[in-house]
mmCIF file of the N, C-alpha and C atoms, coordinates in Angstrom:
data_MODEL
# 
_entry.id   MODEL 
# 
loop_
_atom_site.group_PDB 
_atom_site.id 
_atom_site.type_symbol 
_atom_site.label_atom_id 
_atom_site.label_alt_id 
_atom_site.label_comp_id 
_atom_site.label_asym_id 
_atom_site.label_entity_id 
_atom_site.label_seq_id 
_atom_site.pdbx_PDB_ins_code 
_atom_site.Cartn_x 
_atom_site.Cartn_y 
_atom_site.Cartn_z 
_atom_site.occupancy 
_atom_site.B_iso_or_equiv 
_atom_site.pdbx_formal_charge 
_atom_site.auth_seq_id 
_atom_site.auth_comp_id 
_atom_site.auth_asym_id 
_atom_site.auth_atom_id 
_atom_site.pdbx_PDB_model_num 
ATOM 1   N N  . UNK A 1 1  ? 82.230 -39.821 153.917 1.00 0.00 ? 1  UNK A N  1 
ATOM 2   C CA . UNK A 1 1  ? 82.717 -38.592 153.333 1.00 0.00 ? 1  UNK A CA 1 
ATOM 3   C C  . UNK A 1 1  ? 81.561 -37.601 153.250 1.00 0.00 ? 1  UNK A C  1 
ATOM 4   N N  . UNK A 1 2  ? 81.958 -36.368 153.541 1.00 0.00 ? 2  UNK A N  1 
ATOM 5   C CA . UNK A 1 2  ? 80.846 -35.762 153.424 1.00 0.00 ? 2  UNK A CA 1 
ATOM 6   C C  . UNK A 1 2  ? 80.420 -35.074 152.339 1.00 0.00 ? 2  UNK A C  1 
ATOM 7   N N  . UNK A 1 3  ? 78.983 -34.792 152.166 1.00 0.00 ? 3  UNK A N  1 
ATOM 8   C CA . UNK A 1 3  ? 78.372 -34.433 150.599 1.00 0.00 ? 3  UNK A CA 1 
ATOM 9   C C  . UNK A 1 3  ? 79.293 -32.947 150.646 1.00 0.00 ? 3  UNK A C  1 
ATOM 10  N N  . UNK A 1 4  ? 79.225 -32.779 149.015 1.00 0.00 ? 4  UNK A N  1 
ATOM 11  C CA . UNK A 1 4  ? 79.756 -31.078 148.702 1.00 0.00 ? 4  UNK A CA 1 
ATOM 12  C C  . UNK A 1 4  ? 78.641 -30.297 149.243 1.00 0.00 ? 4  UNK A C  1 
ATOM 13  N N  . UNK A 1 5  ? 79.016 -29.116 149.781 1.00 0.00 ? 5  UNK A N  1 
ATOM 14  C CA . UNK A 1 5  ? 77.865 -28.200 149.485 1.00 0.00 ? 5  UNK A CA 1 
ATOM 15  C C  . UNK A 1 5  ? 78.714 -26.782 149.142 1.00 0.00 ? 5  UNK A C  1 
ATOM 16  N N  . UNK A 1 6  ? 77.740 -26.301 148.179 1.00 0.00 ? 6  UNK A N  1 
ATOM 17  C CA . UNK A 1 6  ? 78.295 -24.896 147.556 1.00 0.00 ? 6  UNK A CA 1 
ATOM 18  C C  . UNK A 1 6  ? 78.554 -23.852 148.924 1.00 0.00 ? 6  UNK A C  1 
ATOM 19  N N  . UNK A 1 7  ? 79.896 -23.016 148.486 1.00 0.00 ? 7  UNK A N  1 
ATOM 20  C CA . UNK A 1 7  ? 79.727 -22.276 149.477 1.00 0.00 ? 7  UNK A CA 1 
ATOM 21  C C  . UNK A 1 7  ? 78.816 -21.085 149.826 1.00 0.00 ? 7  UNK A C  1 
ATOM 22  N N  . UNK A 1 8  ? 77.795 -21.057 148.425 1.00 0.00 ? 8  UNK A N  1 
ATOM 23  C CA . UNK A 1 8  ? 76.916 -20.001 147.965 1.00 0.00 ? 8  UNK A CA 1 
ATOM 24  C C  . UNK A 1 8  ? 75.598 -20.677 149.046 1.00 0.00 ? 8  UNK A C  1 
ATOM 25  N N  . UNK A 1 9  ? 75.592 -21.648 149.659 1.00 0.00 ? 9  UNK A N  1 
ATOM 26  C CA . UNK A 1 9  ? 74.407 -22.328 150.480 1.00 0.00 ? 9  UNK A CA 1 
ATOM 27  C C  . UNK A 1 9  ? 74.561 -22.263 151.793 1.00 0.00 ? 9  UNK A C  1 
ATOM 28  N N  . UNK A 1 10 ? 74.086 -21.662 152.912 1.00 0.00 ? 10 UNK A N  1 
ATOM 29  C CA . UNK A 1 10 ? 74.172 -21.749 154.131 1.00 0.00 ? 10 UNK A CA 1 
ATOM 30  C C  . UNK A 1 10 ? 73.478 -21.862 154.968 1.00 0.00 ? 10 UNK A C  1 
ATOM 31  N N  . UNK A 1 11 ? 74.692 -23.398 155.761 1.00 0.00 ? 11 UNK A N  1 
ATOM 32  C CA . UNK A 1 11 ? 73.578 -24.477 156.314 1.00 0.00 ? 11 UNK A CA 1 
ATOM 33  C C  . UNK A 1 11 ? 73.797 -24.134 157.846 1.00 0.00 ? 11 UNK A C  1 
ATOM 34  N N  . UNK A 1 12 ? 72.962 -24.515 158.586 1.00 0.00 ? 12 UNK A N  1 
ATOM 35  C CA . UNK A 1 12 ? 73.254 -23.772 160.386 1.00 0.00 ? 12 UNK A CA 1 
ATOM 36  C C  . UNK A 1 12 ? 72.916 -24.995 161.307 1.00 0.00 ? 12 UNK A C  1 
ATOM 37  N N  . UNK A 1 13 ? 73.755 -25.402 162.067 1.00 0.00 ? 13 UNK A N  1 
ATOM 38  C CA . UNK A 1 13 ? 73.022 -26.852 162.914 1.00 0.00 ? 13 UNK A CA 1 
ATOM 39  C C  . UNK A 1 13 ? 73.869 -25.934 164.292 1.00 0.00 ? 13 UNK A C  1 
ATOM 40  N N  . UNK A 1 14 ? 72.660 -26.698 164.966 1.00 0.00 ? 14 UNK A N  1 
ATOM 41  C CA . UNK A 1 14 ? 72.295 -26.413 166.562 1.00 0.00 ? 14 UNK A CA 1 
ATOM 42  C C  . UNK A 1 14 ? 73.447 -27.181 167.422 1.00 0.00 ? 14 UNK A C  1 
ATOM 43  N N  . UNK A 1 15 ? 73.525 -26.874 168.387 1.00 0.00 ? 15 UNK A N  1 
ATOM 44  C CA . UNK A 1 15 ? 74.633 -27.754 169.316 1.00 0.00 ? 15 UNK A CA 1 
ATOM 45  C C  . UNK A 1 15 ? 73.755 -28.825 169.662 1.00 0.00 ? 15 UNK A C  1 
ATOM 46  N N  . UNK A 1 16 ? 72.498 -29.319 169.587 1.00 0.00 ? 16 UNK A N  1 
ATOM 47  C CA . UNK A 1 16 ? 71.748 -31.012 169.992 1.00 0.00 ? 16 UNK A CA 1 
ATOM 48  C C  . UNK A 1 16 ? 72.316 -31.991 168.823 1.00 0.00 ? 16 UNK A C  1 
ATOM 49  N N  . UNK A 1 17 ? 72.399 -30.937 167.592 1.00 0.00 ? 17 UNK A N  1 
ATOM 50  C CA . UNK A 1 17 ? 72.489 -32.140 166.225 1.00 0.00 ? 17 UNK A CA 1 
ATOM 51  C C  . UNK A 1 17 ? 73.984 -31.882 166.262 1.00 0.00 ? 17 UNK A C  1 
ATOM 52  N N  . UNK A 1 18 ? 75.141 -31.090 166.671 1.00 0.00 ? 18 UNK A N  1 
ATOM 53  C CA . UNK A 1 18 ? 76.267 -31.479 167.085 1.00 0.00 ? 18 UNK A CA 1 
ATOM 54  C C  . UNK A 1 18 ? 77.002 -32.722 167.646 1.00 0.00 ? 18 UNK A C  1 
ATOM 55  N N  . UNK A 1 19 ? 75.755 -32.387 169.056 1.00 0.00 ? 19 UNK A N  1 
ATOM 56  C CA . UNK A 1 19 ? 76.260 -33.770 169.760 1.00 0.00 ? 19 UNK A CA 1 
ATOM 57  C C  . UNK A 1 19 ? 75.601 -34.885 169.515 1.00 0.00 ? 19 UNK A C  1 
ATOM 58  N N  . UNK A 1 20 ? 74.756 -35.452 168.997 1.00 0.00 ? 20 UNK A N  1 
ATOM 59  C CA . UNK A 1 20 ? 74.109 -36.458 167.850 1.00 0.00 ? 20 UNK A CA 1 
ATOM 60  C C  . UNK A 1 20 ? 75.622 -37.045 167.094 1.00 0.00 ? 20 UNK A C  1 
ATOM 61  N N  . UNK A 1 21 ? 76.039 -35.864 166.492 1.00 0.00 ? 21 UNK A N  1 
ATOM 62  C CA . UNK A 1 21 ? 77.185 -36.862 165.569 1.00 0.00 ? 21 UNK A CA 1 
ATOM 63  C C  . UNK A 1 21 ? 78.043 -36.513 166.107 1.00 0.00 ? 21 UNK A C  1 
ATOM 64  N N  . UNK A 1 22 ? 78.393 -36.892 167.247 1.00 0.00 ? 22 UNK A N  1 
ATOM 65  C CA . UNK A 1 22 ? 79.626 -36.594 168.131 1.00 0.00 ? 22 UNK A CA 1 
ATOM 66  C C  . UNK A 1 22 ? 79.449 -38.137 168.775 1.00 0.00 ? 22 UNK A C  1 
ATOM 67  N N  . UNK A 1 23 ? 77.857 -37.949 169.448 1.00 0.00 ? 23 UNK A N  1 
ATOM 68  C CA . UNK A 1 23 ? 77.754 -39.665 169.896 1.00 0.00 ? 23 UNK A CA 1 
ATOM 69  C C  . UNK A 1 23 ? 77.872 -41.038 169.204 1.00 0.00 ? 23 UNK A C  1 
ATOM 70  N N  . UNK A 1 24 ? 77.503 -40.343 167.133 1.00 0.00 ? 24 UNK A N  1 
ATOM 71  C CA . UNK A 1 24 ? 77.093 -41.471 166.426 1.00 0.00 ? 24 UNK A CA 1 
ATOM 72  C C  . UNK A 1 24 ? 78.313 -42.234 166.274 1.00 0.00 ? 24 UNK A C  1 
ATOM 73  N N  . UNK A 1 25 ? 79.591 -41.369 166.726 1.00 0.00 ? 25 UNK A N  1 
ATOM 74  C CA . UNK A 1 25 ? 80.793 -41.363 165.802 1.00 0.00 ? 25 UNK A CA 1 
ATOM 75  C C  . UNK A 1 25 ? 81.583 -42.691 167.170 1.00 0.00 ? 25 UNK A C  1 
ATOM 76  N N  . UNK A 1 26 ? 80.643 -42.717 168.048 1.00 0.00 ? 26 UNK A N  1 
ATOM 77  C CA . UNK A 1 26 ? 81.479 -43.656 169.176 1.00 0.00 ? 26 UNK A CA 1 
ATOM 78  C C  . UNK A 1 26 ? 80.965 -45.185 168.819 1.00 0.00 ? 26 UNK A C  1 
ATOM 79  N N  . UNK A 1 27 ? 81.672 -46.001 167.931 1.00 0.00 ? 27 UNK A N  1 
ATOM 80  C CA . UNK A 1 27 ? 81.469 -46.658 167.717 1.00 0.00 ? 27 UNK A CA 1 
ATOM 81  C C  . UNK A 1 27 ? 81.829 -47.812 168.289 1.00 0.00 ? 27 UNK A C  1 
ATOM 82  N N  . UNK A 1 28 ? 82.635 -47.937 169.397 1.00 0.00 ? 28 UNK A N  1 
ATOM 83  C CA . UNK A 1 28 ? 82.636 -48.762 170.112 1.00 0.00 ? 28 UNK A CA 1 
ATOM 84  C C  . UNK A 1 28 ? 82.176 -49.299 171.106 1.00 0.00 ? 28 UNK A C  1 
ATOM 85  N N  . UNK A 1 29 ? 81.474 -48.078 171.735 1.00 0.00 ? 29 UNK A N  1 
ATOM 86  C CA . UNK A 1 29 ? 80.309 -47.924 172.794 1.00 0.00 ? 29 UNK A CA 1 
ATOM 87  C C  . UNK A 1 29 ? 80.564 -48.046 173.877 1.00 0.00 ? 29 UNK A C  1 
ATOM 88  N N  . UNK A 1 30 ? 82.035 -47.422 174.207 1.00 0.00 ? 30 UNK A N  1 
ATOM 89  C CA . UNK A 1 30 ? 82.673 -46.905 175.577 1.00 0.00 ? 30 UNK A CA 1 
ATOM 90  C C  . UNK A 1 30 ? 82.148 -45.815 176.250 1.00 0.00 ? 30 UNK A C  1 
ATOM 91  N N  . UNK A 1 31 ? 81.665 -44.923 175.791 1.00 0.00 ? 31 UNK A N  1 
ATOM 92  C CA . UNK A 1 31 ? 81.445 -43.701 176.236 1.00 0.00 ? 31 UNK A CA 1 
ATOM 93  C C  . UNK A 1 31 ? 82.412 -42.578 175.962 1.00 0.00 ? 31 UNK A C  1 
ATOM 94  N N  . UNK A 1 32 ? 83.437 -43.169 175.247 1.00 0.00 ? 32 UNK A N  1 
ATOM 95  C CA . UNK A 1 32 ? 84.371 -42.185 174.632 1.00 0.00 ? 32 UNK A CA 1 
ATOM 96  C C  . UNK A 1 32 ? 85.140 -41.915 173.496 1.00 0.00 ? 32 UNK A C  1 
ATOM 97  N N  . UNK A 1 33 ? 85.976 -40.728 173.022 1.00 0.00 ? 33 UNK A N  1 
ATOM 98  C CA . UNK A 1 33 ? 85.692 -40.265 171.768 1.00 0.00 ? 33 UNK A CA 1 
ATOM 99  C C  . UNK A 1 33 ? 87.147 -40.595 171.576 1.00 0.00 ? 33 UNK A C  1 
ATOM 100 N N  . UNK A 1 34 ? 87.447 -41.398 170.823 1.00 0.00 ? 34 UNK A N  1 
ATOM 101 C CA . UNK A 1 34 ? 89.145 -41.521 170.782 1.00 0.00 ? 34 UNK A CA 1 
ATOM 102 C C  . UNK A 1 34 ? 89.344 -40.592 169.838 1.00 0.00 ? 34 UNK A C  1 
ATOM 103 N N  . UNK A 1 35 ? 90.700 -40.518 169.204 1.00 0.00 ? 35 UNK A N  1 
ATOM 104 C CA . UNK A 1 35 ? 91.136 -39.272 168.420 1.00 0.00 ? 35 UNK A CA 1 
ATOM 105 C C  . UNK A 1 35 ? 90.631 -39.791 167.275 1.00 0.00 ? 35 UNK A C  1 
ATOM 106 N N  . UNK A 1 36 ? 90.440 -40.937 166.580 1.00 0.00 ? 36 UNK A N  1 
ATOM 107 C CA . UNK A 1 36 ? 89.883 -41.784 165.139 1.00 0.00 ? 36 UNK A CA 1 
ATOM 108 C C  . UNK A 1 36 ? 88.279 -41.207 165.071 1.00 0.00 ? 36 UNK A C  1 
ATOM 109 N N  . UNK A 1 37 ? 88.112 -41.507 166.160 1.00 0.00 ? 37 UNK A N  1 
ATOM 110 C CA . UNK A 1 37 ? 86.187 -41.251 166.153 1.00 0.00 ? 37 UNK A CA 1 
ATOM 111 C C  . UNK A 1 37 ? 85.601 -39.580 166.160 1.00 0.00 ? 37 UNK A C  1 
ATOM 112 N N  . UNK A 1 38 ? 86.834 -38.892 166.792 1.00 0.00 ? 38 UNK A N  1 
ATOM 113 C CA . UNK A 1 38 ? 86.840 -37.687 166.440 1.00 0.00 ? 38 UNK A CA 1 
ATOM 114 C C  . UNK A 1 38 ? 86.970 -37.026 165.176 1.00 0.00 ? 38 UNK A C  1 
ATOM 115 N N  . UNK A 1 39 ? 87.989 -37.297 164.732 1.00 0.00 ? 39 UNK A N  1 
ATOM 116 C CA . UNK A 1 39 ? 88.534 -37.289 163.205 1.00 0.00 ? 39 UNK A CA 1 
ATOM 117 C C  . UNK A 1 39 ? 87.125 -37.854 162.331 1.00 0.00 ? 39 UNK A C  1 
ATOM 118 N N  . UNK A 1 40 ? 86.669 -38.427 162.726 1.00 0.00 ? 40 UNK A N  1 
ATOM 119 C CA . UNK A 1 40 ? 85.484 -38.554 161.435 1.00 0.00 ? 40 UNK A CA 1 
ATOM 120 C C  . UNK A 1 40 ? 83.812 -38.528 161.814 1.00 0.00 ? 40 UNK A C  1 
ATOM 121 N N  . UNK A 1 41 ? 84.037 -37.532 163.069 1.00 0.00 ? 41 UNK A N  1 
ATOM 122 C CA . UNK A 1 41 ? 83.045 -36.631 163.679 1.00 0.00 ? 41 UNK A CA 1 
ATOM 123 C C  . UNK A 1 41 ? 83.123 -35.100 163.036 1.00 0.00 ? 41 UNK A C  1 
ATOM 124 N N  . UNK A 1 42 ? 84.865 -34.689 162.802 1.00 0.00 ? 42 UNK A N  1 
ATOM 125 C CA . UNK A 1 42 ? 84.775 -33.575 162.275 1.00 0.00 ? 42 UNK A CA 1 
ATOM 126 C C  . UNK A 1 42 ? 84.448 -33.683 160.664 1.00 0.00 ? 42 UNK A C  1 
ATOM 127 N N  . UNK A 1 43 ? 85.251 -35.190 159.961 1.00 0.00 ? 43 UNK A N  1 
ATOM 128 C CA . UNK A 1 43 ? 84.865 -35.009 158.920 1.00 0.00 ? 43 UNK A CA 1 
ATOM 129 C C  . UNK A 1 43 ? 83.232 -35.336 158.344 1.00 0.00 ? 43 UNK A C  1 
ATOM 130 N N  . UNK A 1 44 ? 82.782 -35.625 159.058 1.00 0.00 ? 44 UNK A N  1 
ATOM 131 C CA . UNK A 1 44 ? 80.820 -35.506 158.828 1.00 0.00 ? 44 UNK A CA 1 
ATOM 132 C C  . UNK A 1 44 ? 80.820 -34.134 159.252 1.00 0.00 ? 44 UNK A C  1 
ATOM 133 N N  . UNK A 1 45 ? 81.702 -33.618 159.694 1.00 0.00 ? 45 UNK A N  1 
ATOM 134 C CA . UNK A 1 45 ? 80.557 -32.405 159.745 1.00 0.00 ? 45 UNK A CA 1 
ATOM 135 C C  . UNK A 1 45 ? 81.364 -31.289 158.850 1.00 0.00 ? 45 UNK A C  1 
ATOM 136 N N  . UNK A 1 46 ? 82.070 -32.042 157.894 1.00 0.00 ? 46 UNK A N  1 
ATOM 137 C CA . UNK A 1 46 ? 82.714 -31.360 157.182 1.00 0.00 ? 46 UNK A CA 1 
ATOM 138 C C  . UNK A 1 46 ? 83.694 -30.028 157.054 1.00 0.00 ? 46 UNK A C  1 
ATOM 139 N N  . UNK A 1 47 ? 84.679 -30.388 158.307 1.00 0.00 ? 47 UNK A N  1 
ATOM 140 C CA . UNK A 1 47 ? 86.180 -29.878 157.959 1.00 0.00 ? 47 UNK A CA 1 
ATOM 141 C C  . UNK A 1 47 ? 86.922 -29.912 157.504 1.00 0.00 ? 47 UNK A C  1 
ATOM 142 N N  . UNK A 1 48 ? 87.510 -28.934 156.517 1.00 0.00 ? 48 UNK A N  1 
ATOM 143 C CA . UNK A 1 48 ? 88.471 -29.414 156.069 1.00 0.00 ? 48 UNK A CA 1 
ATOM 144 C C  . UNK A 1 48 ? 90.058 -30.004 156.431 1.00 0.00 ? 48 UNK A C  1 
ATOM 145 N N  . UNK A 1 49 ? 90.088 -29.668 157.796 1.00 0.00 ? 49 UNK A N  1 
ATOM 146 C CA . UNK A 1 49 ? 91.258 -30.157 158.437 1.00 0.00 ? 49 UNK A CA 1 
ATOM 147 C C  . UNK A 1 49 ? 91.206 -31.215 159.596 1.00 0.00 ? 49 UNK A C  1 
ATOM 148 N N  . UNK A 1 50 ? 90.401 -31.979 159.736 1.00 0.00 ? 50 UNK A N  1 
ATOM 149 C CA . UNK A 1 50 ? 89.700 -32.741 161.018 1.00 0.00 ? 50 UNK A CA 1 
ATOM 150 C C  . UNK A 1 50 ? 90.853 -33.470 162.061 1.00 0.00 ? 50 UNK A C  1 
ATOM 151 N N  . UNK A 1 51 ? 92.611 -33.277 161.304 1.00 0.00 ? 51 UNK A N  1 
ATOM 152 C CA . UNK A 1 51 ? 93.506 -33.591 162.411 1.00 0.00 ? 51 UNK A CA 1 
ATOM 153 C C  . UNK A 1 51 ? 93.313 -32.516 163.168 1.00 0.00 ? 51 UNK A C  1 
ATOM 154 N N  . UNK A 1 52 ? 93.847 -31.561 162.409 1.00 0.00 ? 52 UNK A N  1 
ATOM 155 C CA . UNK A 1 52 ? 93.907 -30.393 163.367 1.00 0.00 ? 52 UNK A CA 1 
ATOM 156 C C  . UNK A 1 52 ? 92.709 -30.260 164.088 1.00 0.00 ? 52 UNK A C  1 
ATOM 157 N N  . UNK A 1 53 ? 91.660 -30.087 164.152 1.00 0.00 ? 53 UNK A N  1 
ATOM 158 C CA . UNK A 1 53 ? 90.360 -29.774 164.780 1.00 0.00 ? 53 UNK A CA 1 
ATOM 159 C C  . UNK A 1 53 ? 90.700 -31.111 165.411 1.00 0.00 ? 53 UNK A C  1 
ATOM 160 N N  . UNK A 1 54 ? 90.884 -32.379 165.719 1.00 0.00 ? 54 UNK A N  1 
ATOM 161 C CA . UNK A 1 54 ? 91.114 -32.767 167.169 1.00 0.00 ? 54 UNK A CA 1 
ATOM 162 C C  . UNK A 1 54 ? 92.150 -32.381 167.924 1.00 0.00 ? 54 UNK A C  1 
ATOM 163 N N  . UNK A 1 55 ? 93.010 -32.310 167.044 1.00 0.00 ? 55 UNK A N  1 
ATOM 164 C CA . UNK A 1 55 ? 94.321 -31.717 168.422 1.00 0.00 ? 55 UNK A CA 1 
ATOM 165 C C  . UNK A 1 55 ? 93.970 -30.471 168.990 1.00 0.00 ? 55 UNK A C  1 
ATOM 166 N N  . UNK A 1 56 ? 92.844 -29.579 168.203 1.00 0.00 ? 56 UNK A N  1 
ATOM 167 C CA . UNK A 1 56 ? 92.674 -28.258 168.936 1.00 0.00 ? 56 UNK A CA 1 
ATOM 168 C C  . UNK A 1 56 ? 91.590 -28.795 170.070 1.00 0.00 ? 56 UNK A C  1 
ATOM 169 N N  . UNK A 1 57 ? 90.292 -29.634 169.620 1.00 0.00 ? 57 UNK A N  1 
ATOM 170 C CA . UNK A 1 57 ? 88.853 -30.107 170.595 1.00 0.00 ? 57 UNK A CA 1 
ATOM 171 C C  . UNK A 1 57 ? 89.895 -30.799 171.948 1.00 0.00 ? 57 UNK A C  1 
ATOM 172 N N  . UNK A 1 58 ? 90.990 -31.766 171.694 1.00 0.00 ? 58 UNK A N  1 
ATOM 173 C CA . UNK A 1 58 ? 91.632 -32.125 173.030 1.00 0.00 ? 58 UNK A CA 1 
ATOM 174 C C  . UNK A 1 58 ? 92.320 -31.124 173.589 1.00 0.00 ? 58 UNK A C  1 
ATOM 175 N N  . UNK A 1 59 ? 92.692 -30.346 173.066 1.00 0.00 ? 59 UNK A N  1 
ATOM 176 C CA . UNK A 1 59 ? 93.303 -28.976 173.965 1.00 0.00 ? 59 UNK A CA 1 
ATOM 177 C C  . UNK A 1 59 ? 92.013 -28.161 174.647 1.00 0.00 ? 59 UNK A C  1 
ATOM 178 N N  . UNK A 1 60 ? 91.385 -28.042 174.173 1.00 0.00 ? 60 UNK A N  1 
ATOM 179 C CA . UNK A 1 60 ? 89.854 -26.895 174.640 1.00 0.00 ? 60 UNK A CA 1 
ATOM 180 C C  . UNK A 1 60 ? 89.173 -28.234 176.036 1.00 0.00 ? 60 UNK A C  1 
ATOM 181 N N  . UNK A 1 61 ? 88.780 -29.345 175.598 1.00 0.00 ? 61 UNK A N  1 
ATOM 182 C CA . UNK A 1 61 ? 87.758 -30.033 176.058 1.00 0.00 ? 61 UNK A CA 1 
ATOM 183 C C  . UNK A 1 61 ? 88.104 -31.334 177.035 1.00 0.00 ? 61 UNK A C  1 
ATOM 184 N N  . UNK A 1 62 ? 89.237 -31.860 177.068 1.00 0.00 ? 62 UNK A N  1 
ATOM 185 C CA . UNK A 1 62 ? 90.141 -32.877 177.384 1.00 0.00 ? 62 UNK A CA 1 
ATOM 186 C C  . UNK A 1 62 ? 90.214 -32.740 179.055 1.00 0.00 ? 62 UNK A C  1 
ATOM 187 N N  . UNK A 1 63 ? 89.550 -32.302 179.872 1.00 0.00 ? 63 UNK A N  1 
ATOM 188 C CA . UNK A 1 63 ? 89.754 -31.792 181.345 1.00 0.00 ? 63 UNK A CA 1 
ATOM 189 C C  . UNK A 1 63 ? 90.763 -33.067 181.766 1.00 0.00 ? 63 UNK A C  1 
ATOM 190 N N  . UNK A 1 64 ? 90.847 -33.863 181.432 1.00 0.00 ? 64 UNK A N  1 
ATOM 191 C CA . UNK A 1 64 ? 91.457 -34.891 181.719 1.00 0.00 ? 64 UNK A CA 1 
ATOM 192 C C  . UNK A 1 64 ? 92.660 -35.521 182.014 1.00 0.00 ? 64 UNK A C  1 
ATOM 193 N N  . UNK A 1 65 ? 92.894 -34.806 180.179 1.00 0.00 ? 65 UNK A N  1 
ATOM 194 C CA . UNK A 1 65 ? 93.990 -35.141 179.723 1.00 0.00 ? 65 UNK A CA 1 
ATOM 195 C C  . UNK A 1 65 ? 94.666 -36.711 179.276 1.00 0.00 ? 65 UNK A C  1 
ATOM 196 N N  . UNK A 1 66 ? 93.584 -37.526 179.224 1.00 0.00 ? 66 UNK A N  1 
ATOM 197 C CA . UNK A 1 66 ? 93.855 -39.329 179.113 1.00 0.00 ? 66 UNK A CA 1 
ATOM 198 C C  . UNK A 1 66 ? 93.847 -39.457 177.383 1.00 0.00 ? 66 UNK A C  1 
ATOM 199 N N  . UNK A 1 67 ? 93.572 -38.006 176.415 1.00 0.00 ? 67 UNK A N  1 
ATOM 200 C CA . UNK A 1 67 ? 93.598 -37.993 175.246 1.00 0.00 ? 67 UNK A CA 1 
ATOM 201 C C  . UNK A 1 67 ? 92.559 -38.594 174.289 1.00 0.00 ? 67 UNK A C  1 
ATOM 202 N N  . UNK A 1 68 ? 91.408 -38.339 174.976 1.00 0.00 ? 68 UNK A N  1 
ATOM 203 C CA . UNK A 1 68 ? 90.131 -38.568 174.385 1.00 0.00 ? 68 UNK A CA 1 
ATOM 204 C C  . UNK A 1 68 ? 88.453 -38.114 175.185 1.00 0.00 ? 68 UNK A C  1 
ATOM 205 N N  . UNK A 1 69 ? 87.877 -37.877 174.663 1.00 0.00 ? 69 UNK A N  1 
ATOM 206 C CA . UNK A 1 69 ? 86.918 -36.848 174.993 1.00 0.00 ? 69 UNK A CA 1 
ATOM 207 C C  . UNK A 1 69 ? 85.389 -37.717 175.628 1.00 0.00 ? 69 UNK A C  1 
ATOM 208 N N  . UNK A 1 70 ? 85.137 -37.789 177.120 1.00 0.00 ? 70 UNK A N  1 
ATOM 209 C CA . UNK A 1 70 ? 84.222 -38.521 177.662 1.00 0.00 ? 70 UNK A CA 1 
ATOM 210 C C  . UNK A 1 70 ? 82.895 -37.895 177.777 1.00 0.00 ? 70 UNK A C  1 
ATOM 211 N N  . UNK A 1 71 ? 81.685 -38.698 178.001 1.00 0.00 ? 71 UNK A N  1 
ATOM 212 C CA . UNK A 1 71 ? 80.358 -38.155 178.059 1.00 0.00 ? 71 UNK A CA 1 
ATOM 213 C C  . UNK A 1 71 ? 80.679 -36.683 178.776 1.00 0.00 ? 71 UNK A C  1 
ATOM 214 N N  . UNK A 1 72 ? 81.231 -36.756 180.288 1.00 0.00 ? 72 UNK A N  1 
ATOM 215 C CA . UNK A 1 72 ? 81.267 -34.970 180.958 1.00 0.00 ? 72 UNK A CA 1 
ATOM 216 C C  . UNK A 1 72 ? 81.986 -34.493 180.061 1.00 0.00 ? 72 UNK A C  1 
ATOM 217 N N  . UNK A 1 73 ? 82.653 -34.593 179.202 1.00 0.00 ? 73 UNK A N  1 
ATOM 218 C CA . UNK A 1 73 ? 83.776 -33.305 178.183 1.00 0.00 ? 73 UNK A CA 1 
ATOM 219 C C  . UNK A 1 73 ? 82.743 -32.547 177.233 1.00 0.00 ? 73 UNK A C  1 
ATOM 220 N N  . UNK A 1 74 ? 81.847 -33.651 176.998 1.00 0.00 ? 74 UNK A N  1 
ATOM 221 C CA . UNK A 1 74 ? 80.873 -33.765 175.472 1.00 0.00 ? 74 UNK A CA 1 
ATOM 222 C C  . UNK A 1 74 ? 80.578 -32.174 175.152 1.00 0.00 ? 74 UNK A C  1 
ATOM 223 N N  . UNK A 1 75 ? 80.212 -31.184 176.474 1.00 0.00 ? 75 UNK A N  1 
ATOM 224 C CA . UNK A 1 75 ? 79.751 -30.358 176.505 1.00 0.00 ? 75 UNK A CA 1 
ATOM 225 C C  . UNK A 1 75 ? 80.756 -29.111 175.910 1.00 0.00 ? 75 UNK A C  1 
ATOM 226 N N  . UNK A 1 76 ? 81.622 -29.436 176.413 1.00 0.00 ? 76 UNK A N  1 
ATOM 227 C CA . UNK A 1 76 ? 82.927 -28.570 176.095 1.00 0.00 ? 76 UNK A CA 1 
ATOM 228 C C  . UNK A 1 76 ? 82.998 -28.769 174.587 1.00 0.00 ? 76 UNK A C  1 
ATOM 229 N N  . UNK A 1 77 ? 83.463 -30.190 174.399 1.00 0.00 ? 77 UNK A N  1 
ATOM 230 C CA . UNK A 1 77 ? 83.697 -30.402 172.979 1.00 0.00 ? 77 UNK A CA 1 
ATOM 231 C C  . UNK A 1 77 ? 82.775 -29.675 171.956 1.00 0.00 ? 77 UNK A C  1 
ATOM 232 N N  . UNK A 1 78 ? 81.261 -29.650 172.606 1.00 0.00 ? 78 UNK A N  1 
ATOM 233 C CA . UNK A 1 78 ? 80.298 -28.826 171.421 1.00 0.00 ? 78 UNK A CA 1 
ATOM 234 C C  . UNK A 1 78 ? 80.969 -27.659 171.342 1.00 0.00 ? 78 UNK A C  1 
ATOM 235 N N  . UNK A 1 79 ? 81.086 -27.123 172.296 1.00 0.00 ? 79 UNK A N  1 
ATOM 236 C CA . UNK A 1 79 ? 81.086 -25.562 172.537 1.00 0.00 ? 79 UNK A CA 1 
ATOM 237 C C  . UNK A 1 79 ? 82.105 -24.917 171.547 1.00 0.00 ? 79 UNK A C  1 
ATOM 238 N N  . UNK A 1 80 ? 83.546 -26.157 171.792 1.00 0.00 ? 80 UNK A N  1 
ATOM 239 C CA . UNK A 1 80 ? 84.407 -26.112 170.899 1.00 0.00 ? 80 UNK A CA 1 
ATOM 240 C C  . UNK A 1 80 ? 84.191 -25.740 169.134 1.00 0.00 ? 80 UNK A C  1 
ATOM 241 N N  . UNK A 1 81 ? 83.368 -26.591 168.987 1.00 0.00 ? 81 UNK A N  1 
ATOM 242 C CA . UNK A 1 81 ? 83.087 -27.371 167.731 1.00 0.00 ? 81 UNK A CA 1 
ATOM 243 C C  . UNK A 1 81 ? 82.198 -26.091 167.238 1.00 0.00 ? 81 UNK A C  1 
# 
């Protein structure tokens, strides 16, 4: 879960420490991001809606379409994110 932070504090991360917890979140060590590992990629990085923010990252990033987000998507997915 992720820590509170006031909204009076503003914090700024780079697209490297993006994809850091985009990779940390693959815990199975396929090389890919199922919709679960997504979902609590967005919630570390603290969204408040992290379904929605995958159904939107597989619409933007998904070139695929197999419904989960692979090392080549990764890039998209930041961009998304």
């Amino acid at each position: 879960m992720p820590l509170y932070v006031p909204k009076s504090i503003n914090l700024t991360i780079n697209e490297e420490q993006v994809k850091v917890i985009f990779k940390e979140q693959d815990t199975n060590g396929d090389g890919r991001l199922s919709k679960e590992e997504l979902s609590k990629a967005f919630e570390k990085l603290g969204s408040r809606n992290p379904g929605w923010r995958v159904r939107r990252s597989l619409h933007h990033a998904d070139a695929d379409g197999d419904g989960s987000i692979s090392v080549d998507e990764l890039e998209q997915l930041v961009k998304y994110a």
